[in-house]
VEXZA-461880 format. One line per field, with one value per residue: residue number from 1; x, y, z of N, C-alpha, C in turn. Coordinates in pm, whole numbers. Atoms other than C-alpha are relative to their C-alpha. Layout:
BEGIN
seq = (NUM,...)
n_X = (X,...)
n_Y = (Y,...)
n_Z = (Z,...)
ca_X = (X,...)
ca_Y = (Y,...)
ca_Z = (Z,...)
c_X = (X,...)
c_Y = (Y,...)
c_Z = (Z,...)
END
This chain:
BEGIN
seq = (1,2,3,4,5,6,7,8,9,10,11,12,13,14,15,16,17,18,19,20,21,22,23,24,25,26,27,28,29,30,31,32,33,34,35,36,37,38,39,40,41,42,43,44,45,46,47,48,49,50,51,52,53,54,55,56,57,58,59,60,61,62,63,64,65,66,67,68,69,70,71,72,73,74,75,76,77,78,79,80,81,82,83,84,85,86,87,88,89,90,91,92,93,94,95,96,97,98,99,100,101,102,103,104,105,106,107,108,109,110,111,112,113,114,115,116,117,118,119,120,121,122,123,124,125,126,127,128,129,130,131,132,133,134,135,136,137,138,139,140,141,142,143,144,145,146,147,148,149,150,151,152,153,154,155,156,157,158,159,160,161,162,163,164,165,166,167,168,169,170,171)
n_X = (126,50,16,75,-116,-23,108,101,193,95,179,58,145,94,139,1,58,121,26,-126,-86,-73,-36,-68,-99,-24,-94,-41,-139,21,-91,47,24,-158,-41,53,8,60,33,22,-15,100,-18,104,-50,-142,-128,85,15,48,50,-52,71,40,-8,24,41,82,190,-35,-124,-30,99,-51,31,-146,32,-176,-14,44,119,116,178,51,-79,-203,-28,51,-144,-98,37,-10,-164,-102,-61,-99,-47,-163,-71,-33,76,-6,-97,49,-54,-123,-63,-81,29,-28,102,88,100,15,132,22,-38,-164,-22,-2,-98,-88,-71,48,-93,20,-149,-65,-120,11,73,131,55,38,117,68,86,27,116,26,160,15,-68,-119,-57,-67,-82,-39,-137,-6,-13,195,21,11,-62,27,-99,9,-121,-37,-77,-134,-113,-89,16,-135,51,-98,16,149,46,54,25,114,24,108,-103,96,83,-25,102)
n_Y = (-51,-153,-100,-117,-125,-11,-30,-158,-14,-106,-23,69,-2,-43,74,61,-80,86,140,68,44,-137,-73,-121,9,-120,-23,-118,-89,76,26,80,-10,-37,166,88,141,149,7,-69,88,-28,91,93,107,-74,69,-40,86,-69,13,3,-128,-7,-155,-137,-120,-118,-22,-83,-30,45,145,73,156,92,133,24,188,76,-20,-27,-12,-121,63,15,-132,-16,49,-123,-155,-34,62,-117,15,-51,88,77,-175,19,-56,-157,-62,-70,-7,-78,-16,105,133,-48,-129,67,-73,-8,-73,-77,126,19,-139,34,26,-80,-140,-102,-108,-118,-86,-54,111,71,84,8,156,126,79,149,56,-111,23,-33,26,-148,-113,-80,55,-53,84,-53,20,43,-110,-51,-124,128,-112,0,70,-31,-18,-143,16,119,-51,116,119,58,127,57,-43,7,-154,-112,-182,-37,-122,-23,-91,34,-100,-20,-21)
n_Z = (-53,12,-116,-2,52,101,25,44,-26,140,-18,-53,99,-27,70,118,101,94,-91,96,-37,-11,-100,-35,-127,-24,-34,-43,74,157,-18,66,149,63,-25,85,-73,21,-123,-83,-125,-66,-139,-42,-202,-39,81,119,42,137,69,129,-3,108,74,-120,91,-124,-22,-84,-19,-101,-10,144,-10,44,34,-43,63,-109,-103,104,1,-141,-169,-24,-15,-75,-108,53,-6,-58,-5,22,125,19,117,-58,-1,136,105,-15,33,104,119,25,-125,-3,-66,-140,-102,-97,-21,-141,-49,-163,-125,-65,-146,-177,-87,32,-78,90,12,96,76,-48,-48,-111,-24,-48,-64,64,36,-57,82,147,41,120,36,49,166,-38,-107,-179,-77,-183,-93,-166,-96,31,121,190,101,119,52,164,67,18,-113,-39,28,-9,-51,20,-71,-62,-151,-39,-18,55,-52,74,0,-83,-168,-148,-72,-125,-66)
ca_X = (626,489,566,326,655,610,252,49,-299,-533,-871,-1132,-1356,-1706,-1977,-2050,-2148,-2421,-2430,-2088,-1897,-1775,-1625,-1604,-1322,-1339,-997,-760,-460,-433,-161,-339,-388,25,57,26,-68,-118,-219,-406,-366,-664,-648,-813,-769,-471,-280,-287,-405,-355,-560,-508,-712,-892,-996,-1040,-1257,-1350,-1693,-1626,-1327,-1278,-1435,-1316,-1436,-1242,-1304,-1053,-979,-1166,-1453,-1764,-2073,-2189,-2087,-1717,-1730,-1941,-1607,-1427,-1662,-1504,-1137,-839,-667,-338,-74,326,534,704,426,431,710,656,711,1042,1172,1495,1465,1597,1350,1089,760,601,239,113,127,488,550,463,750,910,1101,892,1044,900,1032,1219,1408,1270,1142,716,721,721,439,206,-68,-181,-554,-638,-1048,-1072,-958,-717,-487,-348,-51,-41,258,345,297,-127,-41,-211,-54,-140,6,64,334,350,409,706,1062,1270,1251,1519,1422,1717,1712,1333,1288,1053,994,693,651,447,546,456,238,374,149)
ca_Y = (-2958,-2609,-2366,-2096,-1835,-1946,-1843,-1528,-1481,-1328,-1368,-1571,-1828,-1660,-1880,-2063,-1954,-2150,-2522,-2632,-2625,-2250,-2073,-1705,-1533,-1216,-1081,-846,-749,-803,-977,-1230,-993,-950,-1351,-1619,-1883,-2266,-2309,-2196,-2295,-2315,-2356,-2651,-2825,-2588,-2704,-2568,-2765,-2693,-2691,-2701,-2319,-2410,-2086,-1750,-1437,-1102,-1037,-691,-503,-707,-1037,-1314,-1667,-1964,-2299,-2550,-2931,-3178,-2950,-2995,-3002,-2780,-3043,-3085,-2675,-2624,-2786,-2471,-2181,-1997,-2136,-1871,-1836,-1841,-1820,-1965,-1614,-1763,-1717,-1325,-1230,-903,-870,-797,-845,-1076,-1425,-1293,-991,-1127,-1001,-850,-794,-589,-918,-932,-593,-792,-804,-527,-210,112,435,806,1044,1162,796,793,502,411,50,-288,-412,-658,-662,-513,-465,-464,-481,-139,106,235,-25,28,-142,-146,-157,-275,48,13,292,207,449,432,174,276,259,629,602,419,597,315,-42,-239,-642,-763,-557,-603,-179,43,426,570,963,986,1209,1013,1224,1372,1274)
ca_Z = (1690,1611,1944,2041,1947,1608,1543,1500,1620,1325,1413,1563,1406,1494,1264,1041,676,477,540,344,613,547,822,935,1104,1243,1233,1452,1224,863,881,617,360,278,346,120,361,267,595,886,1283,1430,1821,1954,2343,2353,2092,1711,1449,1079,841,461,298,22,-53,171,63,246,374,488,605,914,821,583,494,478,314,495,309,511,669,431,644,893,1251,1142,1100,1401,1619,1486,1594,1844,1810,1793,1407,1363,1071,1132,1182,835,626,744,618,409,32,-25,325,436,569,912,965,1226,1228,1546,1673,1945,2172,2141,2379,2653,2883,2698,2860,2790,2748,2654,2411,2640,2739,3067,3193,3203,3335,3204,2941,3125,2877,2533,2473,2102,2185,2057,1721,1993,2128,2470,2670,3045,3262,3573,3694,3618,3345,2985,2718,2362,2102,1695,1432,1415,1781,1801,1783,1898,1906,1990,2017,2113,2447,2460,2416,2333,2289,2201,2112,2412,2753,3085,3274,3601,3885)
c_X = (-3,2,-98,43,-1,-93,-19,-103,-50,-77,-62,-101,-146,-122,7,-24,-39,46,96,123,96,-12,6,66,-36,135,86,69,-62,86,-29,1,158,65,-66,0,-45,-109,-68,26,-113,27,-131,73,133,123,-12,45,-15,-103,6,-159,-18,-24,-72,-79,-50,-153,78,128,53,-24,50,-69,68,-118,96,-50,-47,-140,-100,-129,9,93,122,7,-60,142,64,-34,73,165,75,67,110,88,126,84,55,-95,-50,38,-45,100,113,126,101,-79,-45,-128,-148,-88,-88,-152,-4,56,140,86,12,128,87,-10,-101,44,-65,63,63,102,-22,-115,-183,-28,24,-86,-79,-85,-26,-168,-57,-152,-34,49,110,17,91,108,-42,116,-10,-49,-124,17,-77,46,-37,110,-31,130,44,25,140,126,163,-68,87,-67,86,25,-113,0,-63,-17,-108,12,-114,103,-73,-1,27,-149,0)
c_Y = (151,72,141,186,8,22,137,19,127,50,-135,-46,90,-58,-33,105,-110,-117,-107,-12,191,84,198,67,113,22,118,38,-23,-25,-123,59,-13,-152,-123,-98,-150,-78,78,-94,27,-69,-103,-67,58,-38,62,-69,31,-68,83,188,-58,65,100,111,58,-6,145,46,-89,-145,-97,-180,-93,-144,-108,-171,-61,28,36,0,69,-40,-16,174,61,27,139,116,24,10,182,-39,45,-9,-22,170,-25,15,183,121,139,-11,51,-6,-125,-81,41,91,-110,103,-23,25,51,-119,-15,55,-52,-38,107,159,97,123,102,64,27,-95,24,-86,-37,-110,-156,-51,-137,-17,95,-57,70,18,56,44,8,-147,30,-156,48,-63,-54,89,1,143,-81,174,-124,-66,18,9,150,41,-20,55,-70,-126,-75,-167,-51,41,12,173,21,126,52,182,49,55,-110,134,-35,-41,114)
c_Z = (-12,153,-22,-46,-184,-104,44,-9,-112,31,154,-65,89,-58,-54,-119,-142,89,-69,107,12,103,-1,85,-44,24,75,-45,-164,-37,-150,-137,-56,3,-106,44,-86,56,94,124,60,184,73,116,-2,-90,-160,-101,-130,-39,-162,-95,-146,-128,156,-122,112,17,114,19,150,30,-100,15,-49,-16,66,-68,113,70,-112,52,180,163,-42,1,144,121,4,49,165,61,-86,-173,20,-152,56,-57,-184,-136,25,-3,-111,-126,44,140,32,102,145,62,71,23,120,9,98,126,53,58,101,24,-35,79,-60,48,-92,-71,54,64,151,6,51,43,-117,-62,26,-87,-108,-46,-179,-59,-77,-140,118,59,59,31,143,49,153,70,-6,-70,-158,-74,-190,-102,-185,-46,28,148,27,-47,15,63,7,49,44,188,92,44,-31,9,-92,42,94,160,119,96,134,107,90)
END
């Protein structure tokens, strides 16, 4: 059985497109474009449910349409609008990268240690909001501080760390 650890939220379907059954997902990473999926997981009654990718194409920088085996007329695609996309962490692997390396999204902070440049401690990550261009973590502490690669000076997953080039602000 597929665990929720072994998936990777993309997008979200959001509509249809024409009357074939073709889907559109708005997506939050682009974790899709560097992936050569087979597959997608679409979540349905809490559970996720592949489906076979016929064919995918952009609409936009943030937008893509998917054909999936099986869904050819509008009410079997209908079921779909509004359902979470995922792909299996294994198809996310980057070019060139070993078996082992495990790829991370914002989501996967939560619970992790956070730590300024300076290695003192800003709280525990309770949530990571990606609504935005800027995404934010918040801490236990009701702090949100700013989340980017070019941020990030240590990560250690094994100890669940992070350190971001950011000072916490004396109150």
């Amino acid at each position: 059985m597929i665990e929720q650890s072994d998936l990777v939220l993309i997008g979200r379907m959001t509509r249809l497109h024409g009357k074939r059954g073709e889907l559109q997902c708005l997506l939050c990473n682009e974790l899709l474009y560097s992936a050569d999926p087979v597959f997608i997981m679409i979540g349905l009654e809490g559970l996720p449910v592949p489906f076979r990718i016929e064919e995918w194409r952009e609409k936009g920088s943030e937008t893509v349409l998917f054909t999936l085996k099986g869904i050819k007329t509008e009410q079997q695609a209908l079921r779909l609008v509004g359902s979470d996309v995922y792909l299996l962490r294994s198809d996310c692997s980057a070019v060139g990268s070993s078996d082992e390396e495990t790829v991370l999204v914002w989501q996967d902070l939560v619970g992790y240690e956070l730590y300024d440049a300076n290695e003192a401690y800003m709280g525990r990550i309770e949530s990571v909001d990606e609504s935005t261009v800027n995404t934010l973590c918040q801490t236990d502490k009701d702090k949100l501080f700013p989340l980017h690669e070019d941020l990030i000076i240590r990560l250690d997953t094994d100890r669940k760390e992070i350190a971001l080039g950011v000072s916490a602000m004396n109150e």
